[in-house]
LUMTI-811320 format. One record per residue (C-alpha): y, x, z. Coordinates in steps of 0.25 Angstrom, whole numbers, plus 5000, padded with zeros to 4 digits. Layout:
<nodes>
YXZ
...
</nodes>
This chain:
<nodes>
503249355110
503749275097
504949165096
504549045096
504148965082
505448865084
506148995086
505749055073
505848955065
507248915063
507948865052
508448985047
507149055043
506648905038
507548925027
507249075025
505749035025
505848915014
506649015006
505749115007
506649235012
505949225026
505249355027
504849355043
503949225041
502949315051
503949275061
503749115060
502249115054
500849155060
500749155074
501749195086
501349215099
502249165111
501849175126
501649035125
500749025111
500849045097
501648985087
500948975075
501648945062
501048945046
501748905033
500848795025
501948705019
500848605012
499848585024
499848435030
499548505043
499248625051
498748675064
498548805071
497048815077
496148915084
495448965094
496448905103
496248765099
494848765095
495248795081
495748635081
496748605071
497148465080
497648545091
499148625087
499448565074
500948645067
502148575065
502548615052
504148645047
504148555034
505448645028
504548755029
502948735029
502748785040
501948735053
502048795068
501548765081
501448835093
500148845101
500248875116
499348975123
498749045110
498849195112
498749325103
497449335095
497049185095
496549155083
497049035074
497148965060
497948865053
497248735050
498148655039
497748515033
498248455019
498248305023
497948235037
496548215035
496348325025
495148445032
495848565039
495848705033
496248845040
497148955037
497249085042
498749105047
499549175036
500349245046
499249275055
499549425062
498049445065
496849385058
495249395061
494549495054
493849445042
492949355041
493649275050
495149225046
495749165059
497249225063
497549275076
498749255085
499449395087
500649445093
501349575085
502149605096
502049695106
501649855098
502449965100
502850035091
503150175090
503550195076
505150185077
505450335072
504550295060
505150165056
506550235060
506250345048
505350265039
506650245029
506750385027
505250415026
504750315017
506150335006
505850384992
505950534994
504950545006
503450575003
502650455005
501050485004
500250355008
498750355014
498450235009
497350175018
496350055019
496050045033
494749985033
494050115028
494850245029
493950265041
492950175047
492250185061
490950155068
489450175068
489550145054
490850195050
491250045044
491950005057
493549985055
494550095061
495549995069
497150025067
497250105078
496050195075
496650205061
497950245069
497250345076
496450415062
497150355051
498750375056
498250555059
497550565047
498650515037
499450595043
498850725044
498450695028
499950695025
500150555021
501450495024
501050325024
499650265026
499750135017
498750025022
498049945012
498149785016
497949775031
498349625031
497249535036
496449535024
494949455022
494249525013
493849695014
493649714998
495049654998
495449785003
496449715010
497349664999
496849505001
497649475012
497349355021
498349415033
499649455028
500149475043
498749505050
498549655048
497049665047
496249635060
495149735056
495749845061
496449795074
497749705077
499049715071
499549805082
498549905079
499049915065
500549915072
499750035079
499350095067
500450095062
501250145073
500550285073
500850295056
502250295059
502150395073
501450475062
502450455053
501750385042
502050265037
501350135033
501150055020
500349935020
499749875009
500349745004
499949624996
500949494994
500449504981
498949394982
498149354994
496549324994
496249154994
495449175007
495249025014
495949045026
497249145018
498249095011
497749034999
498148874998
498548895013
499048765016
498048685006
499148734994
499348844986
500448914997
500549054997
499949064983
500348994970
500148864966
499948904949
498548944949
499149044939
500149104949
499249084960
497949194959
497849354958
496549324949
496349474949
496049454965
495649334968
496949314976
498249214976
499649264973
500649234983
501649134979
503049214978
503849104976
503649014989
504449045000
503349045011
502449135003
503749235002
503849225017
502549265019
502449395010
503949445013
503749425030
502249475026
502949625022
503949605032
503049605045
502249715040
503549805041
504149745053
502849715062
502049835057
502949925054
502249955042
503050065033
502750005017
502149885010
501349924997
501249794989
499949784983
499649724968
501349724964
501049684949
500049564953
501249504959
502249564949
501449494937
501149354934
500049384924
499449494932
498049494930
498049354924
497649304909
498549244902
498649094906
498349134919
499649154923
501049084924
502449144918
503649154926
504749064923
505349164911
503849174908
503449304911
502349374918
503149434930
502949344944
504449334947
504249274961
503249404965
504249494960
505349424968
504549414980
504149584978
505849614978
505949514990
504949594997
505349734993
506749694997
506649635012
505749755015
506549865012
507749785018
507049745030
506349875032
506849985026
506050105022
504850035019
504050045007
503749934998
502649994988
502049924975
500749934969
501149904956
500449944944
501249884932
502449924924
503349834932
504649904932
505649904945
504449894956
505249994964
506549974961
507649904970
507549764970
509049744969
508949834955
507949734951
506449784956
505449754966
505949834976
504749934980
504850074986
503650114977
502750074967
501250124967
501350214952
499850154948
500450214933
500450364939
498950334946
498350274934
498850384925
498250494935
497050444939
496850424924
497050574921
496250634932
495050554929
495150604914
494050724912
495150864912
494950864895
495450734893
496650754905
497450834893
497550724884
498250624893
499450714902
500150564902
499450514913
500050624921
501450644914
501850504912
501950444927
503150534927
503750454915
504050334925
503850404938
505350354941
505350214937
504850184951
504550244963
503050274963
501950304973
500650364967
499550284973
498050354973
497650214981
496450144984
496350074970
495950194965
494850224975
493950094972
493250034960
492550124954
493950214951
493250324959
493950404971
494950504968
494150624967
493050574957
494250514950
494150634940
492950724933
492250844934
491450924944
491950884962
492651004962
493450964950
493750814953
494050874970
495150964960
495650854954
495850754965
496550884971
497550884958
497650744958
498250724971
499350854969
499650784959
499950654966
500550714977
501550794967
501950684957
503050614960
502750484968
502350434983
500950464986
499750354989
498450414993
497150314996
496250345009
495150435005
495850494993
496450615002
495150685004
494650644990
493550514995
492350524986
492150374987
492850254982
493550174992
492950054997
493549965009
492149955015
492050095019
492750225025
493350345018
492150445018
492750545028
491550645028
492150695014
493250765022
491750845028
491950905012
492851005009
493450964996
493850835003
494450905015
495150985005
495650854996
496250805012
496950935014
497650935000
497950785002
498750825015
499350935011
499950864998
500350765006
501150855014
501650935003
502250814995
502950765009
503550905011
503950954996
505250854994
505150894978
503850804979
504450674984
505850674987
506350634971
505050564966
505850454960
506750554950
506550634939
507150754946
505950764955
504850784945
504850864931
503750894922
503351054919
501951034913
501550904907
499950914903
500150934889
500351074887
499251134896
498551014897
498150924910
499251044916
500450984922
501551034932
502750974936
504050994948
504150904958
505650924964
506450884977
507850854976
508150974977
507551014962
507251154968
506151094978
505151094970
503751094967
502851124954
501451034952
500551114943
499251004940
498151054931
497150944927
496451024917
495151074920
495551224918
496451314925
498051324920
498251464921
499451544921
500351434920
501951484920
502851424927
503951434918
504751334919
505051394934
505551534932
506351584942
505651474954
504451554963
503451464964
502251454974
501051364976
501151264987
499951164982
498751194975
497551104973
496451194972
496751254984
495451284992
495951205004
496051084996
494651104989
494951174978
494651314973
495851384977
496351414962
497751404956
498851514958
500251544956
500851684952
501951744947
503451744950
504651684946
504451674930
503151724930
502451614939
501151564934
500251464940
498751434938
498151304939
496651284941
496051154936
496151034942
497451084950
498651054956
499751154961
501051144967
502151254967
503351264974
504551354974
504451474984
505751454989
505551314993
</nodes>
C-alpha cells in the first residue's frame, strides 16, 4: 500500500513541483490506495472548490470536499473505505454559488471504456515481473550498433476475435499470439501505437484523454504489465507511442480544466493544433511540465516499457506549423521556433536517459530541423533516433514511378546517402503510409501482380540493406492487399496464398539476415560502413552498393535492379581478387519469385545477373 498524502507531500517536492523540475508528480496526483481509503489529489490552481464524488457518495459533491495547498493548486482529501476499481470524478466550481462541472482525474491509472469517462481507483502494485535479465541487458541491446527491427502495431485490429471477428484480442491474448509471432518473424521491438486511455477509435489513439490509464479496451494495467513481461522473456523489446505534443478538447479531459485555460495556453494563437482540432500543451507552466515529464517517466519505471517514440516533433518544434500568417505568435527574438517546446523536448530526453539508461527516445520528425539526435549538452534535442521521413518519401516516390521513367530520377535512391550521417536515422514503412487512399505496399507500384509482388520483394532488400534502423507496420510483412483501417483485422487468409506466404518468409529471413551480418548494422552512423559501386546512371535504375562491419573485410554486396529488364553479365570488377557467393536473392522461388538471378565466375572473372525487379546480396566466401 502507498504513503500516506501528508507523507508525500512535503516541503521539498512543493518546491520542486512550483519550479516545475518534479518529474514523479504520479506519486502525489491521482488516486492512491491505503488499507484504510484512498487519498485522492488533483492540480486545478484557479477552481473556487473541489470535491471528489462517485459511486461511494452517490456521486454528491457535498460530501468529501479537498483541501487545497495554495502555494501549489493543488486539493487532496482522503476518503475512507473506497477500494480499488471505485469509480470517481472531480467536481470543481468557479465561485460559491457558481453550477458544478465534472473532470475526469488527469492522473487517473484506469478509466471506463469509451463512451463513458468516469476514473477508476487502482492499485499498480502487486505484479511480478520476470523480466530482470532483459532490463539487466537492455543497455547493451538497444545501443547504436545492435540491429533494431520494430513491428509496429495497433492493437485494436492486428487480430480480432468472435462470431464476427470484430471482438477485441485482450493484452494477455495478445501476449499469448502476438509476443510468438513477432518473434518468430524476426522483429527485435514491437512498438505500440497510443495505448493511453484515448475517447475516440478514428483517433487511432493519438487523442489522449488518459495520459496514465493504459487503455481499458484490452484489460487492466497489469495485463499490459503482463504483456509486456513476456516481450522481454522473449527478448523483444517495447516502444510506445507518445504524444505530449496536443490533446483532444473532450468535455471531461483537459481542456479549461479548472474553468481556465490550464494545460493549454491562454493566447488563442498559442493555444490550438488547428490541423487536428486539438489544444497544445502549455510548455512553460510548471504543472503542465510536471504532468508530461512524470507522464514518460512512469511509462518506463511502472511498465517497464523499453522506448518512447514522440509523435508529430515538428508540430511542437514550430510556432507557425500549420498555421497562416496572423495566426501565430513569434517568440521573444521573433521567430517561428517554440522555444519552450524545445526546451521541454531536451528536459525530456535528458532525465530519461539519465534516469533509465538504455532507453530509446525516437522522434517522428519530418522537417530539416538540424541536431534532433544530437546530445543535448552539444546543443540538440537529445533523441536516440529520428524517423528518416526524407529517405521514405524519396523511395516510396521511385518505386511508384512506371520502370521508364525510374531512369530519370536515381536521386531519389542516391541522395539519402548525402545526409545519411547528419543524424541517426530509422527508416520508417509506418502506418501513415497504409491509409488514405496511399494504397498498401504492394500496389504502391505498376505493372502486372507478379511484377508489383517483385517489387515489394526488392523494395524491402532494399530497406533492410541500407543503412538505418528498421520500422515495419503490421500487415506489411506479408504484403496486406488492403489499406489499414482501425475498424477492422489484418486479412489473415492472405497468408492461405502463396505469394503472401513467400512475402512472410522473406520478411523473416531479412530480418534475421541484417541481425546476424554485423556489416549491416554495426557502423550505420559512418561513412566507412556504406560505399557506392553502381549509382543508377550508367545502367540505368541498376545500383549496387557495400555494406561493411568494422572489420572492412566483413562485408556484403547489394546488387538492386529496378528496371524492368534483366542486367546481365554484370562484372564485378571492382572486386578482383574477393570470391564472392549469393547469400540473398529476391526472386527466389521460396519468397514468390521465379527463381532467376545467378552468379559465376571466379575471382576476376565473377559476373552476376540480375532479373528485373531484383534484389541480390553477396558475400565474401571466407566470411
Amino acid at each position: 500500500m502507498e504513503l500516506r498524502m501528508e507523507k508525500r507531500l512535503t516541503t521539498e517536492r512543493i518546491k520542486q513541483w512550483n519550479e516545475g523540475v518534479y518529474h514523479k508528480a504520479f506519486t502525489i496526483l491521482g488516486a492512491h490506495t491505503t488499507e484504510e481509503g484512498t487519498h485522492f489529489a488533483v492540480w486545478a490552481p484557479h477552481a473556487h472548490s473541489v470535491s471528489v464524488v462517485g459511486e461511494f457518495n452517490s456521486w454528491d459533491g457535498r460530501k468529501n470536499p479537498m483541501e487545497k495547498e495554495d502555494s501549489t493548486g493543488i486539493w487532496t482529501t482522503f476518503v475512507p473505505g473506497v477500494e480499488q476499481w471505485a469509480l470517481y470524478k472531480y467536481e470543481l466550481k468557479t465561485a460559491e454559488e457558481a453550477p458544478p462541472f465534472l473532470k475526469s482525474d488527469p492522473y487517473a491509472r484506469v478509466a471506463e471504456v469509451r463512451p463513458k469517462t468516469a476514473s477508476l481507483v487502482y492499485d499498480l502494485d502487486g505484479f511480478e515481473w520476470e523480466d530482470q535479465s532483459w532490463l539487466d541487458n537492455r543497455e547493451e541491446l538497444q545501443s547504436f550498433r545492435k540491429p533494431i527491427s520494430i513491428y509496429e502495431v495497433y492493437l485494436a485490429s492486428w487480430k480480432r476475435k468472435g462470431p464476427d471477428n470484430n471482438e477485441y484480442l485482450s493484452y494477455r491474448e495478445l501476449a499469448r499470439e502476438l509476443v510468438p509471432y513477432v518473434k518468430e518473424s524476426g522483429f527485435t521491438h514491437i512498438e505500440l501505437m497510443p495505448i493511453a486511455e484515448h475517447p475516440y477509435d478514428p483517433s487511432w489513439g493519438y487523442q489522449i484523454t488518459g495520459y496514465y490509464a493504459p487503455t481499458s479496451r484490452f484489460g487492466e494495467p497489469k495485463d499490459l504489465m503482463y504483456f509486456i513481461n513476456e516481450c522481454h522473456k522473449h527478448g523483444i523489446g517495447v516502444i510506445v507511442d507518445w504524444v505530449p505534443g496536443h490533446f483532444p478538447k473532450d468535455e471531461q479531459g483537459l481542456q479549461m480544466f479548472d474553468s481556465t485555460p490550464l494545460y493549454e495556453y491562454a493566447d488563442p494563437r498559442k493555444r490550438e493544433q488547428k490541423e487536428w482540432g486539438t489544444y497544445i500543451f502549455d510548455y512553460g507552466k510548471p504543472g503542465v511540465r510536471n504532468f508530461l515529464l512524470s507522464n514518460a517517466q512512469y511509462w518506463c519505471e511502472k511498465f517497464h516499457i523499453d522506448g518512447l517514440r514522440v509523435d508529430a516533433v515538428a508540430s511542437m518544434l514550430y510556432l507557425d506549423y500549420s498555421k497562416k500568417e496572423g495566426e501565430w505568435t513569434p517568440n521573444k527574438y521573433g521567430g517561428n521556433e517554440h522555444l519552450e517546446a524545445i526546451d521541454f523536448l531536451k528536459d525530456f530526453n535528458t532525465i530519461i536517459h539519465r534516469e533509465f539508461p538504455g532507453i530509446l527516445t525516437l522522434a517522428e520528425e519530418s522537417t530539416s530541423w538540424e541536431g534532433v539526435t544530437k546530445p543535448v549538452h552539444h546543443g540538440g534535442l537529445g533523441f536516440d533516433y529520428k524517423w528518416n521521413m526524407g529517405w521514405m518519401h524519396d523511395t516510396l516516390s521511385y518505386i511508384k514511378k512506371q520502370p521508364e521513367q525510374r531512369s530519370e530520377d536515381p536521386d531519389k535512391i542516391t541522395f539519402p546517402m548525402m545526409y545519411n550521417y547528419s543524424e541517426n536515422f530509422l527508416l520508417p514503412f509506418s502506418h501513415d503510409e497504409v491509409v488514405h487512399m496511399k494504397n498498401p505496399m504492394v500496389w504502391k507500384s505498376s505493372g502486372s501482380e507478379q511484377q508489383q509482388f517483385a517489387n515489394l520483394r526488392l523494395l524491402y532488400t532494399y530497406f533492410f540493406s541500407h543503412p538505418g534502423k528498421k520500422l515495419l507496420f503490421m500487415g506489411n510483412e506479408f504484403a496486406e492487399t488492403s489499406e489499414w483501417s482501425e475498424d477492422f483485422a489484418l486479412h489473415w487468409h492472405l497468408l492461405d496464398h502463396e505469394r503472401h506466404r513467400g512475402v512472410k518468409r522473406m520478411v523473416s529471413d531479412l530480418n534475421r539476415l541484417y541481425q546476424k551480418e554485423a556489416s549491416l548494422h554495426e557502423i550505420d552512423r559512418e561513412n566507412e560502413g556504406f560505399e557506392w559501386i553502381e549509382l543508377g546512371r550508367e545502367t540505368p535504375c541498376f545500383f549496387a552498393f557495400l555494406r561493411k562491419a568494422k572489420d572492412p573485410s566483413d562485408h556484403l554486396l547489394a546488387i538492386l535492379n529496378f528496371a524492368d529488364y534483366s542486367i546481365d553479365n554484370y562484372h564485378l570488377g571492382p572486386f578482383d581478387g574477393v570470391q564472392y557467393d549469393i547469400i540473398f536473392n529476391s526472386d527466389s522461388e521460396y519468397y514468390g519469385g521465379q527463381n532467376r538471378g545467378s552468379h559465376y565466375g571466379q575471382m576476376g572473372k565473377q559476373h552476376v545477373s540480375v532479373p528485373s525487379f531484383t534484389g541480390l546480396l553477396l558475400k565474401p566466401v571466407d566470411q
